[in-house]
VOKE-562389 format. One line per 3 residues: number of its first residue (from 1); for each residue x, y, z of C-alpha. Coordinates in Angstrom, 2 decimals, always signed. Layout:
REM residues N
NUM	X/Y/Z | ... .
***
This chain:
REM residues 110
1	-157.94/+21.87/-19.36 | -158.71/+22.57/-15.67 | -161.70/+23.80/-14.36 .
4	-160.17/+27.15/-13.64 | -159.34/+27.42/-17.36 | -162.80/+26.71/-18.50 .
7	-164.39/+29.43/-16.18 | -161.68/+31.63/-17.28 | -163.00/+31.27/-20.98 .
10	-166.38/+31.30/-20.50 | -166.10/+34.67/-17.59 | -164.10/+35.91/-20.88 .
13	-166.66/+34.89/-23.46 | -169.73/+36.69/-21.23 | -167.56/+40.09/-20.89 .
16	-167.09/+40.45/-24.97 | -170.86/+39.13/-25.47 | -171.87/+42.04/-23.10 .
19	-169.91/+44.14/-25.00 | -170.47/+43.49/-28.22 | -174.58/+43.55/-27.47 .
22	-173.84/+46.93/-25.64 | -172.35/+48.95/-28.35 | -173.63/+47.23/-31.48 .
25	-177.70/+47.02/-29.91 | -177.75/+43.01/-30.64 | -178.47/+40.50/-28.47 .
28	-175.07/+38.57/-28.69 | -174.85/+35.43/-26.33 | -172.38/+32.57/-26.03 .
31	-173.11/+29.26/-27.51 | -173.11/+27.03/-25.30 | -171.92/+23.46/-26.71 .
34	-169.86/+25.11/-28.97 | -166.50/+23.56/-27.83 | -168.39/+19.64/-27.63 .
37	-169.91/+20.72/-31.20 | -167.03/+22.82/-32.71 | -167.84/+26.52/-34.08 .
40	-167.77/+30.18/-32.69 | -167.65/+31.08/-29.30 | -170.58/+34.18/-29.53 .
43	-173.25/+34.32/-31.69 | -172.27/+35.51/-35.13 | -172.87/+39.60/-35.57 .
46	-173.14/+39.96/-39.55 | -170.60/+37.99/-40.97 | -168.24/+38.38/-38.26 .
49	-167.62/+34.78/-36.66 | -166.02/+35.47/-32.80 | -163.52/+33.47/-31.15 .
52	-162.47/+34.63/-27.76 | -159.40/+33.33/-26.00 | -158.19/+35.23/-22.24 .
55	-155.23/+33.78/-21.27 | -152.43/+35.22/-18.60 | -150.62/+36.90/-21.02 .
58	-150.11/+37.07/-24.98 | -147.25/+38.43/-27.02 | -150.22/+40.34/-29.18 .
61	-150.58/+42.56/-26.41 | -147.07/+43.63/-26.25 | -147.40/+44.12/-30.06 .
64	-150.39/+46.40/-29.57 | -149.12/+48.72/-27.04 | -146.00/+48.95/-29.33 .
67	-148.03/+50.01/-31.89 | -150.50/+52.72/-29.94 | -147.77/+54.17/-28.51 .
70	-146.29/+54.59/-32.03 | -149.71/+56.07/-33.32 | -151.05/+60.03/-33.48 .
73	-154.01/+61.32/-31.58 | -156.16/+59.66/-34.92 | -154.72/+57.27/-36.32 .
76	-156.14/+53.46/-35.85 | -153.18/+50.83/-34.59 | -153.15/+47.66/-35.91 .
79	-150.99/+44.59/-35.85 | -150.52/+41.93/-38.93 | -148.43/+38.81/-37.44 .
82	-147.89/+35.31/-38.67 | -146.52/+32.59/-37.19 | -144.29/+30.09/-38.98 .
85	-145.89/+28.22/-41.70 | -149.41/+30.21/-40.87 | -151.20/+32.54/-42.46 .
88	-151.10/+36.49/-41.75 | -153.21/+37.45/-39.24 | -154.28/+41.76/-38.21 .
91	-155.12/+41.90/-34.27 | -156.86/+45.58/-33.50 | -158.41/+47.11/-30.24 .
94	-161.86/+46.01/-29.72 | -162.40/+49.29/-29.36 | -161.14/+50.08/-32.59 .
97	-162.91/+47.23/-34.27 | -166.79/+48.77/-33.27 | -166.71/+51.47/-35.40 .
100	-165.75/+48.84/-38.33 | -168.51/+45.94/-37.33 | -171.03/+48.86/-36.69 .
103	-170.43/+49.82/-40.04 | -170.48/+46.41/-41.75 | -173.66/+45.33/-40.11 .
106	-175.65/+48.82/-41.63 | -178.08/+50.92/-39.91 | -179.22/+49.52/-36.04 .
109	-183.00/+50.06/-35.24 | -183.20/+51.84/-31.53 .
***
């Protein structure tokens, strides 16, 4: 992997640990070690475990716009998908996602 790539992930990695420590009022970090060690990318938030990947360009994201643009003013899009020989996978807005985590993880202290 070239250096680029690495910074890539780990400029990636900060943005969704800011988020995620933004909306949710945790202190979410990266680990750092985690690809020498194996595990998560972020620290976990309740029981949700996050890998974060930023490439160019995925076919999710052509997938997702397919699907919002297919969706009413309230409705939630999301995307199930499996590859070949691999289990299903759903792939939603992180936006969309909050709402769900915020939930899971109960009340949040101010």
């Amino acid at each position: 992997m070239s250096r680029r790539s690495r910074e890539k992930g780990k400029d990636g990695e900060r943005e969704v640990a800011k988020i995620l420590s933004e909306q949710l009022g945790l202190v979410v970090r990266r680990k750092l070690g985690q690809a020498r060690d194996g595990g998560h990318d972020l620290t976990q938030t309740g029981r949700f475990a996050w890998e974060v990947k930023r490439r160019k360009g995925i076919a999710v994201h052509e997938w997702v716009e397919q699907c919002v643009a297919a969706c009413g003013p309230h409705d939630t899009p999301v995307v199930a998908c499996r590859g070949d020989g691999k289990e299903w996978l759903v792939v939603m807005r992180l936006e969309d996602a909050l709402p769900l985590i915020r939930g899971e993880l109960g009340p949040m202290e101010p």
